[in-house]
C-alpha positions in Angstrom: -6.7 -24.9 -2.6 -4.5 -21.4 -3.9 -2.8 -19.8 -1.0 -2.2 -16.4 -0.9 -0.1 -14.6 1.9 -0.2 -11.2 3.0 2.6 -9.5 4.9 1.8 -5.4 6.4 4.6 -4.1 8.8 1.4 -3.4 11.0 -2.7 -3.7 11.2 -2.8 -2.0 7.6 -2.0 -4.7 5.3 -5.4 -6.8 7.0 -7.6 -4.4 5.0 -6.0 -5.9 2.2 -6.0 -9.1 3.2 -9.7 -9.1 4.5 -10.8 -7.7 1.1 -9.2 -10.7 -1.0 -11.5 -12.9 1.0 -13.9 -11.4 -0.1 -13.1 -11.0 -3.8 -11.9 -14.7 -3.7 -13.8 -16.9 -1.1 -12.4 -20.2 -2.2 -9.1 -18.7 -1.5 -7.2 -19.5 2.0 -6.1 -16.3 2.6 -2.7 -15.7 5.5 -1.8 -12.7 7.2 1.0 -12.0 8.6 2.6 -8.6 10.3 5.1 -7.6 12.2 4.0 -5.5 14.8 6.9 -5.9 17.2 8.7 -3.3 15.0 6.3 -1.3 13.4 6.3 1.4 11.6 8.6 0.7 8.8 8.4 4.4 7.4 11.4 5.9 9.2 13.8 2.8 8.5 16.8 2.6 6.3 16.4 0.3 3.8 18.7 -2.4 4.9 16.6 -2.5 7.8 13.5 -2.7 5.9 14.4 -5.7 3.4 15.9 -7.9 7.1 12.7 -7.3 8.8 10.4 -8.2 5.9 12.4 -10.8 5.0 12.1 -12.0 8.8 8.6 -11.4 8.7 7.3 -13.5 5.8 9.1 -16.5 7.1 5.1 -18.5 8.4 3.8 -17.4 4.7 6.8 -19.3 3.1 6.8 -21.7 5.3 2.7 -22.5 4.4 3.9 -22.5 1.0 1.9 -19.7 0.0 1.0 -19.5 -3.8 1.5 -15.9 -4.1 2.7 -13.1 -1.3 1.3 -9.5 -1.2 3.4 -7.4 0.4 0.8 -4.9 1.8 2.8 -2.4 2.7 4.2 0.5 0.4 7.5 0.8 2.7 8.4 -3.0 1.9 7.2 -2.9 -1.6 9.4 0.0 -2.6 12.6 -0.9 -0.5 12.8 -5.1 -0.6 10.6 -5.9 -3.3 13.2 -6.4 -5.3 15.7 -8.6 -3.0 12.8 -10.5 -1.7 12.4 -11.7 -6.0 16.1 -12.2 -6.6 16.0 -14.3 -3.0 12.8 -16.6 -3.3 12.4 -16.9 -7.6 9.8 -19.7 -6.9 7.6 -17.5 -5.3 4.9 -15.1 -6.9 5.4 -11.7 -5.4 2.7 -8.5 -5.9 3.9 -5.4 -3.9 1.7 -2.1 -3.2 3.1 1.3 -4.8 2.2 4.5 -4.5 -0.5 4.7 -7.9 0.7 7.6 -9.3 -0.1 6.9 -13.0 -4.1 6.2 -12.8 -3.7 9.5 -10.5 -2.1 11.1 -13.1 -4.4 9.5 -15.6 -7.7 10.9 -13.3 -6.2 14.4 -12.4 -8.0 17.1 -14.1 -6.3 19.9 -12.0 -2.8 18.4 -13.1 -2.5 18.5 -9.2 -2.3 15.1 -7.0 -1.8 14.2 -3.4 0.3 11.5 -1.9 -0.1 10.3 1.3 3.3 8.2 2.3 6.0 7.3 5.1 9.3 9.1 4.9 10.8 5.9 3.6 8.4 5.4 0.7 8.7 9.1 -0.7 12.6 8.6 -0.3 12.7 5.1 -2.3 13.8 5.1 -5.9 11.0 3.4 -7.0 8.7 5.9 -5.7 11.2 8.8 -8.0 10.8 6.3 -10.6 7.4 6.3 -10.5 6.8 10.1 -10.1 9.2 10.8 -13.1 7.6 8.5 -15.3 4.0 8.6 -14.8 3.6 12.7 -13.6 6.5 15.1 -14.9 4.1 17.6 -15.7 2.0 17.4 -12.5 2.2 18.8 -9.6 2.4 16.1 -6.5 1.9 17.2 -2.7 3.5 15.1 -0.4 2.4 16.1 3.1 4.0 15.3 6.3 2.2 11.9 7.8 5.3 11.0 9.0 3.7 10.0 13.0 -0.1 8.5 11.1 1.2 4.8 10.8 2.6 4.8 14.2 -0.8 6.7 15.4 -3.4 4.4 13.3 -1.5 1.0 14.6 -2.2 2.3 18.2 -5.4 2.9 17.5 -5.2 6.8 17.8 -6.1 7.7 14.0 -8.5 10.5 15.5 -5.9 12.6 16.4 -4.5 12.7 13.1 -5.5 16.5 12.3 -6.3 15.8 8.5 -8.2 19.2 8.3 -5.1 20.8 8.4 -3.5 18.6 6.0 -6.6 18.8 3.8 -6.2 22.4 3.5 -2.6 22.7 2.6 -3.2 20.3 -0.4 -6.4 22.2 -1.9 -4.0 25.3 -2.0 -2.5 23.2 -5.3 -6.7 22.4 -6.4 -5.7 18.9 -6.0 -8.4 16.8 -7.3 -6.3 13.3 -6.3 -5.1 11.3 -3.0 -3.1 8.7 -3.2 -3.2 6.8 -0.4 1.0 5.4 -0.1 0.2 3.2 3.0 -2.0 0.8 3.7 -2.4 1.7 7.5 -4.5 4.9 6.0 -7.0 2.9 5.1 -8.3 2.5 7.8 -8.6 6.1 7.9 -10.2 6.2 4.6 -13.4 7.6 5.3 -12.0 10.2 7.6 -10.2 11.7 4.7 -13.4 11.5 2.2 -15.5 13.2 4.0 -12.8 15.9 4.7 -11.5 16.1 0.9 -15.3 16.1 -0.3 -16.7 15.0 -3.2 -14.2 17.5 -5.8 -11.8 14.5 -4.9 -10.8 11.4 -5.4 -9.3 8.5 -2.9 -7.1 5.7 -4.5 -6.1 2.8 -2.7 -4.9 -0.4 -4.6 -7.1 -3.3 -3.1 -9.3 -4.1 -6.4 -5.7 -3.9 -8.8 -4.0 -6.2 -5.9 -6.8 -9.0 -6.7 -6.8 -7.9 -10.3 -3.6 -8.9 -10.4 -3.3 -12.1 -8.4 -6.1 -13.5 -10.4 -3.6 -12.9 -13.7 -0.7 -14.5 -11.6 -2.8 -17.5 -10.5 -5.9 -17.9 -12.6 -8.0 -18.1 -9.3 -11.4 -17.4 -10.8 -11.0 -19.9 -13.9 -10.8 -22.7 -11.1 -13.8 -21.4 -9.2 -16.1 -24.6 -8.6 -19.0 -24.3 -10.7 
């Protein structure tokens, strides 16, 4: 049986994880988080690639086929080492998905939702410099919603406020840049409204494995 691990610095990455159960049922799919020092967001990044590293000890040790890293913060700060460390092992990592939001933006304005880390990373410039030079992107101040959503506060996240300062730029795009949002998902549809659209990389995640590991090709018939 294909073994796919999921790793989320907190409750966010389970989303994930609970949603490639249900694209893939035949699949044994691990998660894994590390909830002693959540959130990531505010970490340096040598801090960020020990503790992940740390973290994903169980899925390597279960020999896990594949390893998401559900969690933006990892993805765009140890991604990388976590590759160069463990070649054997297929790796998919969340990013920020500025280029379909790019792609879908009529405005030419788009909102990402991230940690401090993730906005900070070079891959997250990279991204932004590659896939919207022309656009303008938001990047609000959720700095305390990871920590907030893990302790199972997300209703005190005031997102009308935060809402309202991205419509200022007619942006017609969210990215959500964490995976602990999701769970606030809703929330922020209803408040956006219909004018806009919500990203979040679930479907692309499976998408992808699926390329990595041919999982539906050795469905059982």
């Amino acid at each position: 049986m294909i073994r796919i691990g999921v790793f989320d610095s907190g409750i966010g990455g389970k989303a994930v994880a609970d949603k490639l159960q249900q694209l893939f049922p035949h699949v044994e799919v691990l998660f894994v988080n590390d909830s002693h020092n959540v959130p990531y967001g505010s970490d340096r990044r040598a801090e960020i690639v020990q503790k992940t590293e740390k973290a994903i000890q169980p899925l390597l040790q279960a020999n896990c086929d594949a390893i998401v890293i559900a969690c933006n913060t990892a993805t765009t700060n140890a991604i990388a080492d976590l590759r160069a460390h463990h070649p054997h092992i297929h790796f998919v990592g969340i990013e920020p998905m500025i280029k379909p939001a790019a792609r879908l933006s009529q405005s030419g304005a788009i909102a990402v939702f991230a940690t401090p880390s993730t906005l900070k990373s070079h891959r997250y410039h990279q991204l932004k410099n590659q896939w919207a030079p022309r656009l303008t992107v938001i990047e609000p101040d959720c700095s305390q919603w990871a920590s907030l959503i893990e302790k199972g506060e997300g209703k005190r996240i005031d997102l009308h406020a935060t809402i309202n300062e991205i419509k200022r730029w007619q942006t017609d795009v969210i990215v959500l840049g964490c995976t602990h949002y999701h769970h606030i998902k809703d929330r922020i549809e209803r408040t956006a409204g219909p004018g806009v659209k919500i990203l979040e990389p679930s479907d692309a995640i499976g998408a992808r494995l699926d390329s990595l590991l041919s999982i539906t090709s050795q469905l059982p018939e």
